[in-house]
C-alpha positions in Angstrom: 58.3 70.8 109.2 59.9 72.8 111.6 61.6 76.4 110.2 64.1 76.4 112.5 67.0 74.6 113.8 70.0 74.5 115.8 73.3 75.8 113.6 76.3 75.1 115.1 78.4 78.1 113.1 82.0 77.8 112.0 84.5 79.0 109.5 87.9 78.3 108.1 90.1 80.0 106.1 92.6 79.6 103.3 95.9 82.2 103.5 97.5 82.3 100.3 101.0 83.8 99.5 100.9 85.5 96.3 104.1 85.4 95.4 104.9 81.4 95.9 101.5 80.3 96.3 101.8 78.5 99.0 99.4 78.1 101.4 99.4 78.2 105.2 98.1 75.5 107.0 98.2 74.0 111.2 98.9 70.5 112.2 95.9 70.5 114.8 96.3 68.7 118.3 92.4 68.6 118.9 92.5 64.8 118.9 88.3 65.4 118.0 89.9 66.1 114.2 93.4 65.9 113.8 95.7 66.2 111.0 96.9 69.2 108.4 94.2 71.7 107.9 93.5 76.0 107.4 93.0 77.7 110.4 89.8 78.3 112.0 87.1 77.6 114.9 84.0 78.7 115.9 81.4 82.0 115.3 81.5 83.7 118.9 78.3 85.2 120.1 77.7 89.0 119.4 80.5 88.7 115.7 79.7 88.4 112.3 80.7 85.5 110.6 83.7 87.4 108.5 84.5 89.0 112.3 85.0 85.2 113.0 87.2 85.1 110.9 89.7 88.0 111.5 90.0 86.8 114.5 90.7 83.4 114.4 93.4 83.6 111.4 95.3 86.0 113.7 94.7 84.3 117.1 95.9 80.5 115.1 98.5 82.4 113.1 99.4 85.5 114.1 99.1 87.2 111.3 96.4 90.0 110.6 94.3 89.6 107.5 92.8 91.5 104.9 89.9 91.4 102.1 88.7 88.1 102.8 86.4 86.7 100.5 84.3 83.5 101.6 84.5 81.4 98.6 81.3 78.6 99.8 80.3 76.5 102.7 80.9 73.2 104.0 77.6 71.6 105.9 76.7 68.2 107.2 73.7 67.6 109.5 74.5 66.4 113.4 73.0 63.0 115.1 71.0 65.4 117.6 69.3 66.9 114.6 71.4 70.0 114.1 73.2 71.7 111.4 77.1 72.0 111.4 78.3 74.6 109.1 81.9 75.5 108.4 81.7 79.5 106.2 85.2 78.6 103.8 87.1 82.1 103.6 90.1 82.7 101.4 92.8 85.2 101.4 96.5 86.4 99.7 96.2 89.7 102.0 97.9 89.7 105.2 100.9 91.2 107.3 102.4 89.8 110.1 105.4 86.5 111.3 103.4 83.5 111.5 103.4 82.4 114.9 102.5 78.8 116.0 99.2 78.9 118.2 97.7 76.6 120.9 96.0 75.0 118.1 98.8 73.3 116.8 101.5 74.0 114.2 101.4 76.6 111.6 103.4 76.3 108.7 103.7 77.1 104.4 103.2 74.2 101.9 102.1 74.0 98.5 98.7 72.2 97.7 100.5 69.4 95.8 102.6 68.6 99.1 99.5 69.0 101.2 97.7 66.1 99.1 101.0 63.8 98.4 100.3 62.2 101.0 103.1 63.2 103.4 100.6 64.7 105.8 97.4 63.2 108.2 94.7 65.3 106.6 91.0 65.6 108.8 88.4 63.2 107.5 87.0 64.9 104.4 89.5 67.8 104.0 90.6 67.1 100.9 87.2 67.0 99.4 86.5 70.5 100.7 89.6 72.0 98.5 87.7 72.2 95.7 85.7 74.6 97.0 88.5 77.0 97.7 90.3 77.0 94.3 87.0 76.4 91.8 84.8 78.9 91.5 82.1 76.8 90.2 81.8 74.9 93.4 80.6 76.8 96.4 79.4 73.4 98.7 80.6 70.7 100.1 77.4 68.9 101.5 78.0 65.9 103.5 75.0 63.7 104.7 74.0 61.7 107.7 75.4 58.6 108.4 72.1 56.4 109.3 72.4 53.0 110.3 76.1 53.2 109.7 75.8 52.6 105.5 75.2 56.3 104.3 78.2 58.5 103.4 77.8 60.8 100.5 79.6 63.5 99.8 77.8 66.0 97.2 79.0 69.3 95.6 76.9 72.4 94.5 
């Protein structure tokens, strides 16, 4: 068995406003996974994973960050035999206006609005929010899909 394998490294991360507790999320226009989600994108080349993420909550929502804490990991394996994994970040430390990004719309909304059903969620982001608000749960593992009739959905 091989040690190694190909990663592809992302994060995402959950902005929380302490006062109302709402939490800010984008209407993404990638048509690869659209729908209401937390900002985020890819590990660059030469940045740390948390570096990752600085930059991608200010470049999705303008605002600048502070003392984010990654809270567990969501993973699923890809068809070419690679590893997708998504670091899950979450914050109530920021300054800044939210601006609205070339990723899609950013605005507030509480978690109950965000699962009543009022907004197109990604496939399997509302299974990942458990791992943001439970400390207990730190994965959300999702396996390969083999001969179209495997599609579990484990957490740690």
């Amino acid at each position: 068995m091989a040690r190694y394998t190909a990663i592809e490294l992302t994060n995402m991360i959950m902005i929380e406003n302490p006062q109302t507790h709402e939490i800010l999320v984008e209407n993404r226009r990638n048509p690869a996974w659209p729908g209401v989600t937390f900002p985020g994108g890819h590990v660059e080349e030469g940045e740390t994973v948390t570096q990752s993420v600085y930059r991608e909550a200010y470049e999705e929502t303008g605002l600048t960050i502070a003392s984010p804490k990654m809270v567990g990991i969501k993973e699923w394996p890809l068809a070419d035999g690679a590893r997708y994994i998504v670091f899950l970040y979450k914050t109530d430390q920021y300054q800044g206006e939210i601006q609205t990004g070339r990723e899609g719309e950013i605005f507030w909304t509480t978690r109950e609005e965000l699962l009543s059903g009022q907004f197109k969620l990604p496939h399997t982001f509302a299974e990942m929010l458990p791992v943001f608000d439970k400390p207990e749960i730190n994965e959300l593992a999702l396996y390969a899909t083999i001969d179209q009739q495997r599609q579990d959905i484990s957490w740690q």
